[in-house]
C-alpha positions in Angstrom: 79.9 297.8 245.0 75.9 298.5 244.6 73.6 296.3 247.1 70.7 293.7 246.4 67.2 294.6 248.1 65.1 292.4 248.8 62.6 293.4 251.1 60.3 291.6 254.5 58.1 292.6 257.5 56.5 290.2 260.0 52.7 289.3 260.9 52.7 291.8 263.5 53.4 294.7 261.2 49.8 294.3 260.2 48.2 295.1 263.4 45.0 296.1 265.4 46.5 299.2 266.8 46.5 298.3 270.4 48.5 300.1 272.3 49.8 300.0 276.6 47.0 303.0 277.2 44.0 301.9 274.9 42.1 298.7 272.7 42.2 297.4 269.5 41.0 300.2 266.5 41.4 297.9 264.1 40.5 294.4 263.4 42.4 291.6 263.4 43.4 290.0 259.8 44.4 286.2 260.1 47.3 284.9 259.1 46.7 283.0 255.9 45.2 286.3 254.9 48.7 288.7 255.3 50.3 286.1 252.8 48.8 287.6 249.9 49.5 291.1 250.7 53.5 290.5 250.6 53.7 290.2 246.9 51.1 292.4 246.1 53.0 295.1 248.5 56.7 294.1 246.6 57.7 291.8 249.4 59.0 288.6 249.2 59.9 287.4 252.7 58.3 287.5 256.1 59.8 287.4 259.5 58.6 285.1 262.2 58.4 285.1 265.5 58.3 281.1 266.9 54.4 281.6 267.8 53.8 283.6 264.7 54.2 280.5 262.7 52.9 278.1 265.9 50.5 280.2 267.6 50.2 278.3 271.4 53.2 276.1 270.9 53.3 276.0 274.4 50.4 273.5 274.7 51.8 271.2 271.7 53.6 268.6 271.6 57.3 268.8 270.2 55.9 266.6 267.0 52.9 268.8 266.3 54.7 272.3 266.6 56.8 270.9 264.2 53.6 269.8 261.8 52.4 272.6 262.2 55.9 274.5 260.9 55.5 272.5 258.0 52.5 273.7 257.2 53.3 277.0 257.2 56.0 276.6 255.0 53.7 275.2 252.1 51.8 278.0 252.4 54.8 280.0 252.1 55.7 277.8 249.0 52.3 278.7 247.8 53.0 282.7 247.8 56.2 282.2 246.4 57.6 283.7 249.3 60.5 283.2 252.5 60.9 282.9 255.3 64.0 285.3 256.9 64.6 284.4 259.8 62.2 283.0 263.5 62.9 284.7 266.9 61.7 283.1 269.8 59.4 285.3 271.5 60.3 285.0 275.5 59.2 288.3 276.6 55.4 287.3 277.5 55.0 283.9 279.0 54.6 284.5 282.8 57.8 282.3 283.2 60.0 285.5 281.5 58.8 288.4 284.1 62.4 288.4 285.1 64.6 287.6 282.4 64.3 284.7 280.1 68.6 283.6 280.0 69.1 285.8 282.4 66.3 285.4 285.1 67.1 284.9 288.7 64.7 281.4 288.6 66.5 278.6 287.4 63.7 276.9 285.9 62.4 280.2 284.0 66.0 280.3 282.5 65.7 276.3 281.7 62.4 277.3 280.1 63.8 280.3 278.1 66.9 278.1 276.8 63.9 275.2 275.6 61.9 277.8 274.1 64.6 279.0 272.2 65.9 275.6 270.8 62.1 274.6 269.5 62.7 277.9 267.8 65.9 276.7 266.0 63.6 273.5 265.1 60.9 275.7 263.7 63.1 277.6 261.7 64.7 274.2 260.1 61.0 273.3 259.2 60.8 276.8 257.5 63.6 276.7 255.4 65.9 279.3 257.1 68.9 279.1 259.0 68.9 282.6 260.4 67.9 283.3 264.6 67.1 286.7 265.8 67.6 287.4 269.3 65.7 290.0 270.8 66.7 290.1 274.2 63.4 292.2 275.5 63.7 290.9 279.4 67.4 290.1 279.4 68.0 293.3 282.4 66.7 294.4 285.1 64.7 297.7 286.8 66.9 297.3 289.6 70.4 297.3 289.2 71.2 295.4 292.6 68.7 292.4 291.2 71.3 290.9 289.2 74.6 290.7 288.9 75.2 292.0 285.6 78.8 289.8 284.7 76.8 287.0 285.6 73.8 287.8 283.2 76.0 288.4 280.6 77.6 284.8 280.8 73.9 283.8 281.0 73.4 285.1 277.6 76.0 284.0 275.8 76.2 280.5 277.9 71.9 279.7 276.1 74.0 281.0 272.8 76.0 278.2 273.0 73.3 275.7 273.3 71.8 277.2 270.3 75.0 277.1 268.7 75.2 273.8 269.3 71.6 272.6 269.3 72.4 272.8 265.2 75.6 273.7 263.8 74.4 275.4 260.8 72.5 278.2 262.1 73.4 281.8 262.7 72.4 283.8 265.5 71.3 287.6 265.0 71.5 289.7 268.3 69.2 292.5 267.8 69.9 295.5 270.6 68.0 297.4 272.3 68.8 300.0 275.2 65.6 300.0 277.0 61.7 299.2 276.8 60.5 296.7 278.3 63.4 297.1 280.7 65.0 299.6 282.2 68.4 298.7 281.7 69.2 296.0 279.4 72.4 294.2 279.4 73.1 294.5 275.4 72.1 297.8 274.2 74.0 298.4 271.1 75.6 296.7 268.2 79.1 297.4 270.3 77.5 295.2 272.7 76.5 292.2 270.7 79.5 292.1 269.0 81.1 292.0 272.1 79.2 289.6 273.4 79.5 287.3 270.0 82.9 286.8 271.0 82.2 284.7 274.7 80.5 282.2 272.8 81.6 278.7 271.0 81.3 279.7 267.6 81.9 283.6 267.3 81.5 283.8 263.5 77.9 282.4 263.5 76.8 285.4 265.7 76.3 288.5 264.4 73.6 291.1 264.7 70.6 292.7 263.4 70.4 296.6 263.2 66.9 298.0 263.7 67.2 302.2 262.6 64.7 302.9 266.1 66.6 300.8 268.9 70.4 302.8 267.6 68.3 306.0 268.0 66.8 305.4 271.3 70.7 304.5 272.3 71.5 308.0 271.1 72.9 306.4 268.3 72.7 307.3 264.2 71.8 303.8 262.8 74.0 304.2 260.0 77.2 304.5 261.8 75.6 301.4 263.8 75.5 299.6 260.9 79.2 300.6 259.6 80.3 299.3 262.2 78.7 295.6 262.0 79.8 295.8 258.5 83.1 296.7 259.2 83.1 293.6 261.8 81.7 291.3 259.2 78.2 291.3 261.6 75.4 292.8 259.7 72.7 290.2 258.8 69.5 291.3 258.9 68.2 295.3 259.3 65.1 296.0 260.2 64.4 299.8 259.1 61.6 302.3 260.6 62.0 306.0 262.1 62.1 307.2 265.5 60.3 310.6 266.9 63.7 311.5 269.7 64.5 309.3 272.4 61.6 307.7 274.1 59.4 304.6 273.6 59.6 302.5 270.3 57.9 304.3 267.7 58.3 301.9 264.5 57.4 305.0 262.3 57.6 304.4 258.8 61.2 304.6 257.2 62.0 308.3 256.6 58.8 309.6 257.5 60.7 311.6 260.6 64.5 312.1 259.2 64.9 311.8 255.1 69.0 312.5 255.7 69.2 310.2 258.3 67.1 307.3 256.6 69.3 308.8 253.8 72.7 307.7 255.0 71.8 304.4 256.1 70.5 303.4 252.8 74.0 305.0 251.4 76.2 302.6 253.7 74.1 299.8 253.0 74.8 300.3 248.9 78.3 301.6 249.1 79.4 298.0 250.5 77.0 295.3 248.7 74.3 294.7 251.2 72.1 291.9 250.0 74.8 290.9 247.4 75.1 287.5 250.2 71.4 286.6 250.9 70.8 289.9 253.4 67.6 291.1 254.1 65.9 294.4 254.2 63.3 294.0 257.4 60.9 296.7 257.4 59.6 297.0 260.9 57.0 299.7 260.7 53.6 299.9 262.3 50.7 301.8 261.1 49.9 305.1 262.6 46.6 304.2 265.3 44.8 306.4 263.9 45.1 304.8 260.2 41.5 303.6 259.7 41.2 299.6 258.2 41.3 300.2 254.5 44.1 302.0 254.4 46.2 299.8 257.3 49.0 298.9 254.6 50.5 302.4 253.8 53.1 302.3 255.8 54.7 299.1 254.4 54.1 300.1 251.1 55.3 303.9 251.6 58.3 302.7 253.7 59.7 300.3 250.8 59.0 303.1 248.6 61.0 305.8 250.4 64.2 303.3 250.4 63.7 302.7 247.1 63.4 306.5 246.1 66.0 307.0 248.2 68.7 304.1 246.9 68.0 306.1 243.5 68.8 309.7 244.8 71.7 308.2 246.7 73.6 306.9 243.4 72.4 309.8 241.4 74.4 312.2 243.7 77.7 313.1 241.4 80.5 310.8 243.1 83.2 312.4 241.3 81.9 315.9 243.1 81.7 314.1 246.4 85.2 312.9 246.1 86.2 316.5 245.3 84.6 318.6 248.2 85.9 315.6 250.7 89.6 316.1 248.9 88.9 319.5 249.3 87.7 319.2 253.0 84.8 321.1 252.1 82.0 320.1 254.1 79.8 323.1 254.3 80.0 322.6 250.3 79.0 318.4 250.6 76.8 319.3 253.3 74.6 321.7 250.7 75.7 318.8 248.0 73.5 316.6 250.0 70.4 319.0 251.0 70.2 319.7 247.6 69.9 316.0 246.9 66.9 315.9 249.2 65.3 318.7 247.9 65.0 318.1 244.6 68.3 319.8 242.9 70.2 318.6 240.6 73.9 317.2 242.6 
């Protein structure tokens, strides 16, 4: 059963090119600017963080956040264009040093569990129905801080408010093993699955898979993503590369492993991705060193490598694939494949 591919990236993926140990290269683009550039790069959806479509939503009232929303989703109207899905961002507001659910200050968690249901509201005014849960702060650099059962029930405990908040809405965990924290308390898809089950609605939580995070775990992303698939789970992706295991890269997609950015288009195809309203997030970030004019590349070349790669992936003989499995030749499928990649006929 072939997928359907439709294809986002957030405002942030258009960046400045700041990074923790230097400024801005690059400057800034505003946001009613980016719209454009989604169709004209093959796009037709964008992700949001809460403040990406509010910027200081903090210092608004509840009516004029949502105003504001609304807004936003004309000019999404106007672009012909989606929204996927809204995240609540709660790793940078001083009140979410410590944790957002899971912080040690009651109020800071009272604040994190708000935050996150104005998100749910700014989605609604959006048009989408889909929540992605990145849970940046949600562990600790010192194990003997928190009690780890208890920040676990934490989670999924401001999960059932959202749950409840609006029953229609799904919730995407995305996991991440480290980075901003040391240890995080849901590292892997495993892990969010798991934890979908403590909630009050265990079908309406599922997961997103992004290619880096399952490689910083040690992970391959596509067995990541069989997995969620095999547990009904997988509702977004958001696809970049990964150079080894050490701070989140965002590389473009395939532009470090071909055969591993490879197999997780595979998976997705073989079992009708997209075929239910599923996403293809492209979380990429340009290279710092890209200078202005050419800042888009890396959006454009990563859709293009799935897109080259979806092709080589179906043109590969399944009949012959079938065989040397049968067969249990796997030094023969495993030349089957490189010669895929390098240009041979399969």
């Amino acid at each position: 059963m072939a997928g359907t591919f439709r294809f986002t990236f957030g405002p942030w993926n258009i960046h400045e090119g700041a990074d923790p140990f230097g400024p801005t290269v690059r400057p800034a683009i505003a946001f009613e600017k980016k719209l454009p550039l989604y169709r004209e790069l093959g796009f037709e959806g964008v992700q949001f963080h809460d403040d990406d479509a509010v910027p200081n939503l903090n210092q608004l009232a509840p009516a004029q956040v949502l105003a504001a929303a609304k807004d936003v989703r004309r000019q999404l109207d106007a672009h012909g264009l989606t929204a996927e899905f809204v995240a609540p961002r709660l790793w940078e507001d001083p009140r979410t040093i410590d944790g957002g659910y899971t912080a040690n200050d009651p109020a800071c968690r009272q604040y994190a569990i708000d935050r996150s249901r104005q998100a749910v509201d700014i989605a609604n005014a959006l048009g989408t129905k889909l929540i992605v849960l990145w849970l940046a702060r949600e562990g600790t650099y010192l194990r003997e801080a928190k009690d780890s059962k208890v920040a676990v029930e934490r989670i999924a405990a401001a999960i059932d408010v959202l749950l409840k908040h609006d029953p229609e809405i799904r919730i995407a965990i995305e996991a991440k093993p480290n980075e901003p924290m040391d240890h995080t308390y849901i590292p892997t898809t495993g892990h969010a699955i798991g934890l979908a089950a403590l909630t009050v609605a265990p079908e309406r939580v599922g997961v997103v898979i992004e290619s880096a995070h399952a490689i910083l775990a040690g992970l391959d992303p596509s067995d990541e993503m069989g997995y969620a698939l095999a547990c009904k789970k997988l509702w977004s992706v958001h696809l970049n590369d990964q150079n080894g295991l050490k701070f989140d890269e965002d590389r473009a997609f395939g532009a470090v492993d071909l055969r591993r950015a490879l197999n997780q288009v595979r998976i997705l195809d073989a079992h009708g991705y997209g075929n239910h309203g599923e996403w293809v997030g492209l979380d990429v970030k340009a290279i710092r060193t890209q200078k202005p004019e050419a800042a888009l590349k890396h959006l454009r070349n990563s859709r293009a490598v799935f897109l080259r790669l979806l092709e080589l992936s179906r043109g590969i003989s399944q009949t012959r694939w079938a065989e040397l499995v049968a067969d249990r030749d796997y030094e023969e499928l495993d030349m089957l494949i490189l010669d895929a990649l390098m240009g041979a006929k399969g």
